[in-house]
N, C-alpha and C positions, 0 to 999 in steps of 0.2 A: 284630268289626272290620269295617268298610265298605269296599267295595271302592276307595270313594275313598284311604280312610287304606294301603291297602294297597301302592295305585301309588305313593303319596308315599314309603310306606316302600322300596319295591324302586329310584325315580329316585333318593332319598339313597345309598343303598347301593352304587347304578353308581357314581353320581357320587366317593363317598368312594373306592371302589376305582381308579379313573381317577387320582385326583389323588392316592393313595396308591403309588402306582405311578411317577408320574416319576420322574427319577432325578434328583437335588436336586446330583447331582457333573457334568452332561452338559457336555463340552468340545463345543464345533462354532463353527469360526472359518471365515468366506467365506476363501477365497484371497486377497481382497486386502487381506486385514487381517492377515496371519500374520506379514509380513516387520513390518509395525509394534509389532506385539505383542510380537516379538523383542525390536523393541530397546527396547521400555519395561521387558521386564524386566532386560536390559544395564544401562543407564541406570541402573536402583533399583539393580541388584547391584552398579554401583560407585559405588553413594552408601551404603551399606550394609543395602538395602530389598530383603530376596527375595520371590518368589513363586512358586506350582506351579499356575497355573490348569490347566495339563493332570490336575492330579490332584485339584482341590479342584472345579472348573467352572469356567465359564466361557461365553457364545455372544454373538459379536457378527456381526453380518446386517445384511446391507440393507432399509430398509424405505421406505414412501412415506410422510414426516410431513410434516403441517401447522403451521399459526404458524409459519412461516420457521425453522424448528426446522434445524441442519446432523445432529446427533447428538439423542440422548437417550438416559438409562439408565435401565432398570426395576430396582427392586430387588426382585428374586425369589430363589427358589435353584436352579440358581446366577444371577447375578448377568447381566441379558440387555441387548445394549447395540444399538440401532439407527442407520445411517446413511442417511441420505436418499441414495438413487440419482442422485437427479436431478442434486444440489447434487457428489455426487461425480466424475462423470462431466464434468460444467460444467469443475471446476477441474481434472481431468485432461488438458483442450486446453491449461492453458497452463503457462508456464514458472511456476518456486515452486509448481508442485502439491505435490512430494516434502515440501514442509516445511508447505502447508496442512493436506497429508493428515495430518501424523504429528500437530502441532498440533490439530488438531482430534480422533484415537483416544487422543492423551495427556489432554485434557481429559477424555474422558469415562472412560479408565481411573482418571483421579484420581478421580472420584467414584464409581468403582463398587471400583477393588481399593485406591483408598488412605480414601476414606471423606473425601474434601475436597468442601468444599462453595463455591458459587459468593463469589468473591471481586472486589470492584471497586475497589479500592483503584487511586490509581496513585502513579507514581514521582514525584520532584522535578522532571523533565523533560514529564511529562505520558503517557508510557508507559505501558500496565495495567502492573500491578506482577506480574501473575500471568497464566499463561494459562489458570489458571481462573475465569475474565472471564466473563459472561454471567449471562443469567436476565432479571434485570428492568434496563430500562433507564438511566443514569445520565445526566440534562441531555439524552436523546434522541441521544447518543453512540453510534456504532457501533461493532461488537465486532472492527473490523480490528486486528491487532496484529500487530507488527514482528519475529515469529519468524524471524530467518535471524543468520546475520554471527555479529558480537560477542556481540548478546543470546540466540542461543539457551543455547550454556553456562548464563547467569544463570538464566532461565525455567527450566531444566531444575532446578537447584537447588533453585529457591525451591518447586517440584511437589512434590518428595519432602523438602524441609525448610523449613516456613513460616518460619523465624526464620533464613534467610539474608537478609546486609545487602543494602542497597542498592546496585548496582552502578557504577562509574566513569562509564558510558556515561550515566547517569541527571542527572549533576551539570548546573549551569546554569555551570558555569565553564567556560570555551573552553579544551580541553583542548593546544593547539596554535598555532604561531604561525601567525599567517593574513599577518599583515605581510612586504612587500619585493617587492610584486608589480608588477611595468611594465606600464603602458598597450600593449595592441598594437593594439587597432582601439576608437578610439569613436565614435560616433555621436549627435549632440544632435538632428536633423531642425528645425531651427531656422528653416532655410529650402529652399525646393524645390532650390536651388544646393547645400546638405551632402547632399542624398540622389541624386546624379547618379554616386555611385557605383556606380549600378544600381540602386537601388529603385525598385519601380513604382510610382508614383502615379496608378492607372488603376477605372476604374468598368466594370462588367459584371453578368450578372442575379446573380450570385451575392455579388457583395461590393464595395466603396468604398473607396480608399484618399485622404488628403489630408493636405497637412500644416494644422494646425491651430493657431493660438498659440502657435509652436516647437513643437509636437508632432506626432509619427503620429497621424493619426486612424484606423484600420480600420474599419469599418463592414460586418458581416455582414447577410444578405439571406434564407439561408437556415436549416433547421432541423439542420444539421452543424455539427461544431467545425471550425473553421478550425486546422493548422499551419502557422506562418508563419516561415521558417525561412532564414536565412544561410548558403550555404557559405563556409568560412573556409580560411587557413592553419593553422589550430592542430587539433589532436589532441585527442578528447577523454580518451584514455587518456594524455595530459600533465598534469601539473598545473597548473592556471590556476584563475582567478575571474572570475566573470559575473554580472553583475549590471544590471538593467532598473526603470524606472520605469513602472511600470504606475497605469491609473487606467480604475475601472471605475462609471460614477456612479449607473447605470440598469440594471434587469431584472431579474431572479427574483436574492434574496439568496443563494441556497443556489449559483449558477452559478462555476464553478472556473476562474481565470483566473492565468495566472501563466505563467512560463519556461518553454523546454526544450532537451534538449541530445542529441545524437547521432549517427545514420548512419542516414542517408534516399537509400536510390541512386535517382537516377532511374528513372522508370516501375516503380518496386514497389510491392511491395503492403503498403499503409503501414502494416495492420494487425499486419503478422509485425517491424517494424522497431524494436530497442532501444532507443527514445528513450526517455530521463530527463525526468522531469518534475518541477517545485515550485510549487504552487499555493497561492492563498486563495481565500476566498469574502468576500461585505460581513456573514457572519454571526461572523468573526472566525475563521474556521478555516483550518488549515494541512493539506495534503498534501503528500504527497510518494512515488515511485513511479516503475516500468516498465512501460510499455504491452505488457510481451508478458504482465505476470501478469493473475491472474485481479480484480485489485485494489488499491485506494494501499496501500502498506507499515499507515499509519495515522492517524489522523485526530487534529488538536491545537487548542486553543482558545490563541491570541494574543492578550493581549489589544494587543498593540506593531500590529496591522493595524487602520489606519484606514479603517472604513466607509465606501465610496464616495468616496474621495479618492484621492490616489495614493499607492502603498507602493512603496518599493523593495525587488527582492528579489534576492536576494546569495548566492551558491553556489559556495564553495572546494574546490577537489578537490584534496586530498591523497594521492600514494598510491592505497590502492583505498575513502578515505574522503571524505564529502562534509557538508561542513558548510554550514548555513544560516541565512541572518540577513535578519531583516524591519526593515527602515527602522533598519539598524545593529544593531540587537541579536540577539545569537546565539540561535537557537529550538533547533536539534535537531542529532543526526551519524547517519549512515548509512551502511551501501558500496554503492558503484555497482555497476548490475547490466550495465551495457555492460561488455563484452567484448572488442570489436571496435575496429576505428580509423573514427572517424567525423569529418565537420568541420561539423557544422552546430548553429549556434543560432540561439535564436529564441523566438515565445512562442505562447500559446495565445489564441484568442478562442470564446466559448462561442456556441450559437446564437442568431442576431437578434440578437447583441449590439456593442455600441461599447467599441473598448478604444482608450484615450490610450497611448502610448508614447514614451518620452523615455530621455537619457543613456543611449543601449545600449555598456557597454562591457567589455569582454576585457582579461584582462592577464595574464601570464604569468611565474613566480618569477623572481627575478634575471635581468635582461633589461636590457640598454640602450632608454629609453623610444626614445633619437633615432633608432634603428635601426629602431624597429615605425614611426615617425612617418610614414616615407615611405612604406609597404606602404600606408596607407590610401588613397592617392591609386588605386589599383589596381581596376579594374571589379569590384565582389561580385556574384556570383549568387545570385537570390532564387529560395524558392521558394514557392510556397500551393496548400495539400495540401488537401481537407474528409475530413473519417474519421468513420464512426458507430462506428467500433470503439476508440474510446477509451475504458480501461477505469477509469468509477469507481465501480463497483461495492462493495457492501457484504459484506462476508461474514455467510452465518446465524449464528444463535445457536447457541449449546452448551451 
């Protein structure tokens, strides 16, 4: 035998002994995965799904992945699951981490302790149907998904029983009456005399206001989003509807332009502030969201949004639900993640960009209209905020 064949045989021998030797049952969970891991198995055990990873294996770890990867699972023995640091840490600055986080350890436990594989199906509503969503990408779709409220219950079901139906929230029928609401402030801008309520119609390095053809012209200047925002008499923890005629003709198609709604105190920092948001794009997409998370709730294709023309967009808050409708027809329901009592609306302008604004109005459930009629006469304070920290971010894959 040759000393060559000899080293071969003695580096197999190491080697078989090394890999014979791991221990194919090894439990090691980072700390900040333990409290999720709990209640994944909560979860199974009152769906009727057990598991013993402390006694079968187990290791989930943080790792540095690449391809925009959030998670990933190796299937080895035991069973090794990695979470990108970077991406965790991101969404642990903001509000709905707690349900990113668990969302994202539940995915990748489905495919490592339930054996599910990537699923892209969506609802009637346009919803992933599952939130074991990801892999390859569908129509260049991102993997956001509306984990909290109503739908988590459903998600959770459908994880441990793929042949749960479809749920309520999912329907295209308006599950609610939206009718019987009173005008309390509208606004046509028809001419510079309807906007002497207080609107600025002024020019400076950063932005243009005018009115246009009965309409708001806005006209950005800079590379920020503009918040352009009303404070009101109304609540936004009352129920009411608002709805705007936006029209956005020119600039990058994929730009989100649309309403918002909430509490802006003077001289804050606008980044930390709950404002609601409903947006489209001219590529036919829908958002919708709160600037303090880490990202829109989730992303919809309309086909009711008219490319670069003007849409009207429509947002009833019921309760602690908010429903939405483009150019009259109802798209989605959600809960609002405002909190707090705030009075301001208004809408968004994306940068360098021109947005048309028309028919801005406010109404508020069973209300005598003749009574809000004369409030409008009453000076409104405006205000225009620019923010880099508006959040529309995508979440990674999993």
């Amino acid at each position: 035998m040759g000393s060559t064949n000899y080293y071969l045989i003695f580096f197999y021998s190491i080697f078989f002994f090394l890999t014979s030797c791991k221990d194919s049952k090894e439990y090691r969970i980072d700390s900040s995965f333990t409290d999720y891991l709990q209640r994944f198995e909560n979860e199974g055990s009152a769906r009727g799904r057990t598991f013993n990873p402390q006694a079968n294996g187990l290791i989930i770890e943080f790792g540095n992945l690449s391809n925009g990867d959030a998670g990933l699972t190796h299937y080895e023995t035991p069973i090794r699951i990695q979470i990108d640091k970077t991406y965790w840490d991101a969404i642990s600055k903001t509000k709905g981490a707690d349900w990113m986080k668990e969302d994202l350890i539940f995915h990748e436990l489905g495919h490592g302790l339930l054996g599910r594989k990537h699923l892209n199906a969506t609802l009637e509503n346009g919803d992933w149907k599952s939130i074991m969503c990801g892999g390859t990408k569908v129509d260049n779709r991102s993997w956001n998904i509306n984990y909290r409220g109503i739908r988590r219950s459903y998600y959770l079901d459908e994880l441990f029983d793929e042949s749960t139906p479809s749920p309520g929230f999912a329907s295209m029928q308006l599950p609610v009456d939206t009718t019987g609401y009173a005008e309390k402030l509208f606004l046509s801008f028809d001419t510079e005399a309807k906007v002497n309520a207080g609107w600025p119609i002024t020019e400076d390095a950063k932005h243009k206001t005018s009115i246009d053809n009965g309409r708001l012209c806005f006209q950005s200047k800079i590379d920020s989003v503009f918040m352009v925002l009303a404070s009101t008499s109304l609540d936004v923890l009352s129920n009411f509807s608002y709805q705007l005629t936006l029209q956005y003709p020119s600039g990058n198609s994929t730009d989100q332009y649309g309403i918002i709604f909430g509490s802006v105190p003077s001289g804050s920092d606008v980044g930390t502030d709950p404002v609601e948001y409903f947006t489209v794009n001219n590529n036919q997409k829908m958002y919708m969201g709160n600037r303090t998370w880490y990202s829109f709730f989730t992303e919809l294709t309309i086909p009711a949004i008219v490319a670069g023309s003007k849409n009207t967009l429509k947002v009833v808050k019921i309760g602690t639900m908010l429903y939405y409708f483009i150019n009259g027809i109802y798209c989605y329901c959600s809960e609002i993640e405002v909190t707090s009592s705030g009075s301001q609306f208004g809408f968004l302008v994306p940068p360098k960009g021109t947005v048309w604004v028309d028919n801005l109005q406010i109404s508020v459930k069973g209300s005598s209209p003749a009574i809000f009629r004369m409030q409008q006469t009453k000076q409104l304070e405006f205000s225009i905020q620019t923010t880099d920290q508006f959040k529309h971010n995508q979440v990674k894959n999993q």
